[in-house]
C-alpha positions in Angstrom: -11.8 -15.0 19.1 -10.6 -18.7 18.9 -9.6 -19.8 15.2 -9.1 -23.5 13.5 -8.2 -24.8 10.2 -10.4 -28.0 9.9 -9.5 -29.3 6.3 -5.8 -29.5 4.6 -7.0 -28.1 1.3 -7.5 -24.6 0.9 -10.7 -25.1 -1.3 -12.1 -26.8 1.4 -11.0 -25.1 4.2 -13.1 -24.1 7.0 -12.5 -21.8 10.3 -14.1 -21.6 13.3 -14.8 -19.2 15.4 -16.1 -17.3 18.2 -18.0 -14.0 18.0 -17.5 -11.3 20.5 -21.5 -12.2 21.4 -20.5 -16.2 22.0 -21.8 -16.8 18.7 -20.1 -20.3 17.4 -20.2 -19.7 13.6 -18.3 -21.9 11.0 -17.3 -20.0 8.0 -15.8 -21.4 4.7 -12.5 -19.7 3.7 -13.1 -17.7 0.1 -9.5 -16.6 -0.2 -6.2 -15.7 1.4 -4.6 -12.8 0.0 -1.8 -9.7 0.7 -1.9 -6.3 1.0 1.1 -4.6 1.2 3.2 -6.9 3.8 0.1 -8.2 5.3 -1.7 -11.3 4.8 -5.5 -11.0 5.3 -8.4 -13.7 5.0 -11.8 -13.6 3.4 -14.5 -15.8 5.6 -18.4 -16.7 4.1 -19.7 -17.8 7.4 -22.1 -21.2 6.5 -24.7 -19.7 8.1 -26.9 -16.4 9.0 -25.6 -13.9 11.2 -27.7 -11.4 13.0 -26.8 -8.1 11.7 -25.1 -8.8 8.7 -26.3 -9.2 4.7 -26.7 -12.6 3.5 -23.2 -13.7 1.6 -21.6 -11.0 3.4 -18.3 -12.0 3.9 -16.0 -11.4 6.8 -12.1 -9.7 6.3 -9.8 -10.2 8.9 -6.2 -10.0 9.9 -4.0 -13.6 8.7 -1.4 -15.3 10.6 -0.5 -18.8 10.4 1.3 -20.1 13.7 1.8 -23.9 12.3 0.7 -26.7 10.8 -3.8 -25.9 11.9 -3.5 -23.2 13.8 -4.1 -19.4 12.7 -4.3 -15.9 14.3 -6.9 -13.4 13.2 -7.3 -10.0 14.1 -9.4 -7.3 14.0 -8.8 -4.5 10.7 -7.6 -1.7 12.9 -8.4 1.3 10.8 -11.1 2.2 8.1 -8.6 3.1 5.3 -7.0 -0.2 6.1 -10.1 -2.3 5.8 -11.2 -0.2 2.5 -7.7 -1.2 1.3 -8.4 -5.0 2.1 -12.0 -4.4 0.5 -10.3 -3.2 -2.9 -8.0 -5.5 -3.6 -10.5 -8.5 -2.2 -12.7 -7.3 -4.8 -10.1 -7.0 -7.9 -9.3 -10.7 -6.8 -12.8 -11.1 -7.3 -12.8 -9.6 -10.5 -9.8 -11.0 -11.8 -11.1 -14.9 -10.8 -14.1 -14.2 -12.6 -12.1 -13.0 -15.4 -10.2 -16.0 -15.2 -13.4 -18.1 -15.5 -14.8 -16.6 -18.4 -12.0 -16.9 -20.3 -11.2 -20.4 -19.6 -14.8 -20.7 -21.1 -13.7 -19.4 -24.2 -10.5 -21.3 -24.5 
C-alpha cells in the first residue's frame, strides 16, 4: 500500500493510497491517536468504496518515517482492531463532548 501526507496541517491532511484491488483512493485523515505504545490512524476516504458503508472509516497501523512520509499497516488481530475501534470511538465521544460544551460556555 503506498502512503503520502499531502497537506502540513493535520486538519487538512490527506493520504493517499493504494488498495490491494489497484484502487487509487484519497482519504482525509479524521484523527491520529495511541493505543497502548502504538500509534494508529483513522482515514474517511473522499469517495465511495465498493464494499464498504458510506462514512465508513478506515483504521490502520501509524508510523511517521519523516518530514511527508508515513507507514501504514494492516491491524493484525481482531482483539487489536476492536481495541483501536473503542478508543477511536471514546475520542469520538469525548470531541463531541468537547463541542457541546464549548456551546454552552
Amino acid at each position: 500500500m503506498d502512503n503520502n501526507f499531502e497537506n502540513e496541517e493535520f486538519e487538512e491532511a490527506t493520504v493517499s493510497m493504494t488498495l490491494d484491488d489497484g484502487t487509487e483512493l484519497e482519504c482525509d485523515v479524521v484523527a491520529i491517536f495511541p493505543v497502548g505504545d502504538q500509534d494508529y490512524i483513522a482515514l474517511l476516504p473522499n469517495k465511495p468504496v465498493e464494499g464498504y458503508d458510506e462514512n465508513e472509516v478506515f483504521l490502520y497501523r501509524f508510523k511517521e518515517l519523516d518530514g511527508e512520509n508515513i507507514d501504514l499497516s494492516q491491524i493484525e488481530s481482531e482483539e487489536e482492531y476492536e481495541a483501536v475501534a473503542d478508543a477511536f470511538d471514546e475520542l469520538l465521544d469525548e470531541e463531541e463532548f468537547n463541542e457541546l460544551a464549548g456551546e454552552t460556555e
